[in-house]
C-alpha positions in Angstrom: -28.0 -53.7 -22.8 -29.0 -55.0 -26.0 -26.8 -55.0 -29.4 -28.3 -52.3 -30.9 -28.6 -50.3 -28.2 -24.4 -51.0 -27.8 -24.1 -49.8 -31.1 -25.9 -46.7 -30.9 -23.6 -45.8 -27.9 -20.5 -46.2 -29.6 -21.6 -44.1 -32.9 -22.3 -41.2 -30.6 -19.2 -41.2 -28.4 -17.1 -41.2 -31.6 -19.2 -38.5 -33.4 -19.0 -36.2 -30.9 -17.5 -33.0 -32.3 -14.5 -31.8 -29.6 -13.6 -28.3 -29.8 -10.2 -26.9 -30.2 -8.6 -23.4 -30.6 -9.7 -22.9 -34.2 -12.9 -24.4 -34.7 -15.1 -22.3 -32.0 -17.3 -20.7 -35.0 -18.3 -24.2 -36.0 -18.4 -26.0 -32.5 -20.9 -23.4 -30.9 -23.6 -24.4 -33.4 -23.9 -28.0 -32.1 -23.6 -27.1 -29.1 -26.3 -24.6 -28.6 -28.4 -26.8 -30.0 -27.7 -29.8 -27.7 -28.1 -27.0 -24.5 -31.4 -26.0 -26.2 -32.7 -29.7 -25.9 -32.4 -29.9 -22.3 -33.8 -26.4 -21.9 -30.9 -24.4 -20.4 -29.2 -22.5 -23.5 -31.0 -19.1 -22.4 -29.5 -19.2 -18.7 -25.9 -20.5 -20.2 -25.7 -17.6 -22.6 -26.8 -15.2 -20.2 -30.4 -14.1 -21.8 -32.4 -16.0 -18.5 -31.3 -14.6 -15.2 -32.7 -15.1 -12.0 -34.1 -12.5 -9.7 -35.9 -12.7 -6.2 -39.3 -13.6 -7.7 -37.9 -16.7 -9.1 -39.6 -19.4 -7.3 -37.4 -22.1 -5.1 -38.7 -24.8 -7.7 -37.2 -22.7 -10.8 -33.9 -22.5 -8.7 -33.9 -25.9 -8.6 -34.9 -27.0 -12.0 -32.3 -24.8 -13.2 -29.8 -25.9 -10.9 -30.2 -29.4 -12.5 -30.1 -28.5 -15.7 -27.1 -26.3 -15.2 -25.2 -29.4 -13.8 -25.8 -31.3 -17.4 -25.2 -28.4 -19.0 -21.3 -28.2 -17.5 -21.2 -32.0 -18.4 -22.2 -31.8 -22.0 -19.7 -28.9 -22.4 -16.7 -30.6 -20.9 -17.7 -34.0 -23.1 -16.9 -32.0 -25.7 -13.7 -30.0 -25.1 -10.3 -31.5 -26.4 -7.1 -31.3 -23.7 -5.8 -28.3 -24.2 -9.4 -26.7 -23.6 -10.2 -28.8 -20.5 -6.6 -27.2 -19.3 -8.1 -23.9 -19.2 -11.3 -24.8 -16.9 -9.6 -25.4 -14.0 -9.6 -22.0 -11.4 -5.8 -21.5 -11.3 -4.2 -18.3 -11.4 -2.1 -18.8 -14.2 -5.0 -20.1 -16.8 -7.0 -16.8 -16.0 -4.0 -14.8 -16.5 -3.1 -16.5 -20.1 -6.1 -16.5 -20.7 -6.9 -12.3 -20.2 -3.8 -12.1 -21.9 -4.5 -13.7 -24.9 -7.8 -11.2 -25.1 -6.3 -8.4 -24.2 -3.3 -8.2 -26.5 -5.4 -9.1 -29.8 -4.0 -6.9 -32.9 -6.5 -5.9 -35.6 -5.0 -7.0 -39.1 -8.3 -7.9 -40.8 -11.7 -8.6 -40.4 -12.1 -12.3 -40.6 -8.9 -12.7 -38.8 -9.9 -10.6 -36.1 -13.2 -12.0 -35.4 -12.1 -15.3 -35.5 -9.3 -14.4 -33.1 -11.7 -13.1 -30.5 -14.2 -15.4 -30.4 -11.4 -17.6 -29.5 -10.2 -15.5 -27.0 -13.6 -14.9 -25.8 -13.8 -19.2 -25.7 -10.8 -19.1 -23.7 -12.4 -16.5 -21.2 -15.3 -18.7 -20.1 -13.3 -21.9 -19.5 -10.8 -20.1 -17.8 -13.8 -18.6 -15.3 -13.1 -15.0 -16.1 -16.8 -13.5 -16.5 -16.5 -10.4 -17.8 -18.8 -8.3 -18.5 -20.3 -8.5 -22.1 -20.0 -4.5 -22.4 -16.5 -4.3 -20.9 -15.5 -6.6 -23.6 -17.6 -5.2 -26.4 -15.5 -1.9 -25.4 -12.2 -3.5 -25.7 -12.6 -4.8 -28.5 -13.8 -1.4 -30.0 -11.4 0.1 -29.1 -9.2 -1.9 -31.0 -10.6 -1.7 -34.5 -8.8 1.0 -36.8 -10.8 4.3 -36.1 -10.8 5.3 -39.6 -12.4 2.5 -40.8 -14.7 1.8 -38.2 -15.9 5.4 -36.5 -19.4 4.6 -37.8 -19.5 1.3 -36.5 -18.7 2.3 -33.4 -21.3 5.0 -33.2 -23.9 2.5 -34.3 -23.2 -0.2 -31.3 -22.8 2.5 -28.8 -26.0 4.5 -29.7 -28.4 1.4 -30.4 -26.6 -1.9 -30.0 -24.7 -2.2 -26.5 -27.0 -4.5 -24.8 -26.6 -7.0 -27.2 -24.6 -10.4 -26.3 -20.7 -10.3 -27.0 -21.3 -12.6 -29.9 -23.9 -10.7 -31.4 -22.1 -7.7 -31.8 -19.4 -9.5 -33.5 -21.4 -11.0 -35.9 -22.9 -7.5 -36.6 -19.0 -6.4 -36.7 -18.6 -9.3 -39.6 -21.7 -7.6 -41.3 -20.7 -4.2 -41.5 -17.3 -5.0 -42.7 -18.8 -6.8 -45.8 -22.0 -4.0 -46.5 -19.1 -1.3 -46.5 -16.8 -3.3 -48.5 -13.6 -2.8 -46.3 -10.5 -3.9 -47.7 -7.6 -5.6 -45.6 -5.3 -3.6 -43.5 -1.8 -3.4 -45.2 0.5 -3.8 -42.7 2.2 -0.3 -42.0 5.7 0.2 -43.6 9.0 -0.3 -41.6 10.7 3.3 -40.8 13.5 2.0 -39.7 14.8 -0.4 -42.9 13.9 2.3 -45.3 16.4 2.9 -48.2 18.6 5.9 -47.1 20.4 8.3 -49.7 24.0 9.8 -49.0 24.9 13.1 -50.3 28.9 13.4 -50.9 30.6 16.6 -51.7 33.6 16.7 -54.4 36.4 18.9 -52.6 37.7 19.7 -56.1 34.5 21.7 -57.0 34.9 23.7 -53.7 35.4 26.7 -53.0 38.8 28.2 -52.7 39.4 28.7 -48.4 36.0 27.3 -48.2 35.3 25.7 -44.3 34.0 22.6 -43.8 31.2 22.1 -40.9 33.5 20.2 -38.8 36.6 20.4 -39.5 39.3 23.0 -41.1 41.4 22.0 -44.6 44.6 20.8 -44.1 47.3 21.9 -47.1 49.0 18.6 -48.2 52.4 20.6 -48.8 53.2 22.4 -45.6 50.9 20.4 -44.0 48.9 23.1 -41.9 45.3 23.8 -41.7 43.2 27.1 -42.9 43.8 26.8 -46.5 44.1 24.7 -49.2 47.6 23.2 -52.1 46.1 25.5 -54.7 46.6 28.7 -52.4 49.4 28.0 -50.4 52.1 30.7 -50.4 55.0 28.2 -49.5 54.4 26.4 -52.4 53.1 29.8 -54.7 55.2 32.4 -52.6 53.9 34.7 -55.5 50.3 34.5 -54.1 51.2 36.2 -51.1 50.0 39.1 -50.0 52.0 42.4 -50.9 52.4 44.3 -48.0 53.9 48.1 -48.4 57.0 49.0 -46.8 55.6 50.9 -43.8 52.6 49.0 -43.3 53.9 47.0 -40.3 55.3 50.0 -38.6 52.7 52.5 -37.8 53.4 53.3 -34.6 56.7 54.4 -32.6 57.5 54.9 -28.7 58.8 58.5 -28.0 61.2 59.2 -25.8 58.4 60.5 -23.2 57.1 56.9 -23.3 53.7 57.9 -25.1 53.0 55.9 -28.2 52.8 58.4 -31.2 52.0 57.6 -35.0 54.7 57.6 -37.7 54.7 60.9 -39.9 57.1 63.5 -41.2 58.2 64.4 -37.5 59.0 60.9 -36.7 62.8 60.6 -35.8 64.7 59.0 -38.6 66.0 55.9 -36.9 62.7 54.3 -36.5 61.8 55.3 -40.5 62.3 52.0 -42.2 
């Protein structure tokens, strides 16, 4: 090998551009274009897919290619992306976690969350479906904002690639000028307001919901200091004379009113 060819070797092992778990958006351009040299990008993305008229010879060729393809992709993954290649249980799981439990809070956030999660998908060897998760993803964009949106990829747009309908996601967002999603206010640490009651603007005998008033001088309950008659005996109630006696017991045993003909020793 000569010197030159040494130091064309080294430039492009340290230039190569790894990808992490933020910078998908920018590592995909590359990328495609290095699987579009070697003349697989259409089969890896999905667009070229074989049928029974493919010839043995095309099965072949594509075979090959799809073998440097997987090489060129892991060249360029950093550790914690070559963790979630391997075929283990637990990857696929973090990783379906990771796209199902996605939050909306804005647009740029969002889509850069789920290509991500998308990214995280494929190395983990979960192929889903591009329509199954174009529908989750729907699904979790704020209805108000995005009926429309929704309408348009269902009617005309749900063939499209994954990525295609999120760029068209990151479009629509900007043509219809829609703002950040304010986080929703807290119910539960919201300011409450305490209504007391002044006893001393009351009213007289007046119950409480709960619990009777209790007199501070005689100490019982069912009224209040300012109408108790041990304290004010004068408040009490004038009863007349006979008013507790209105009925006697004859001698026949038969309760009979007081009057005229009652006998004088029960006439108080």
């Amino acid at each position: 090998m000569s010197k030159i060819d040494s130091v064309s070797e080294t430039v492009t092992q340290t230039t190569r551009f790894l990808l992490t778990s933020s910078n998908y958006t920018i590592w995909i351009l590359p990328m495609t274009a290095k699987l579009e040299d070697i003349g697989i990008q259409t089969y890896v993305t999905g667009a070229l897919k074989t049928d029974e008229k493919t010839s043995a010879e095309e099965l072949a060729q594509i075979e090959k290619l799809n073998v440097k393809a997987y090489s060129l992709i892991i060249q360029n993954l950093d550790s914690e992306n070559l963790a979630l290649i391997r075929s283990d249980l637990a990857a696929q799981s973090t990783a379906l976690d990771l796209f199902l439990d996605l939050e909306y809070e804005d647009v740029n956030s969002f889509c850069n969350s789920i290509r991500l999660a998308n990214q995280k998908l494929l190395l983990a060897g979960i192929m889903l479906d591009d329509q199954v998760k174009m529908m989750i993803m729907l699904r979790k964009l704020p209805r108000e904002d995005f009926r429309s949106f929704r309408d348009i990829v269902a009617m005309g747009f749900s063939t499209e690639s994954f990525e295609a309908i999120v760029k068209r996601l990151e479009s629509y967002s900007f043509t219809n000028k829609i703002k950040k999603e304010t986080k929703k206010e807290s119910t539960i640490n919201r300011p409450m307001t305490l209504l007391t009651r002044d006893h001393s603007t009351s009213q007289p005998n007046e119950p409480t919901p709960s619990v009777s008033p209790v007199c501070v001088h005689c100490k019982k309950t069912g009224h209040r200091p300012t109408n108790c008659w041990v304290k004010y005996p004068e408040k009490a109630p004038k009863a007349p004379p006979t008013s507790h006696y209105t009925h006697y017991i004859h001698s026949s045993g038969k309760l009979r009113p007081i009057d005229k003909h009652c006998p004088q020793e029960v006439r108080l």
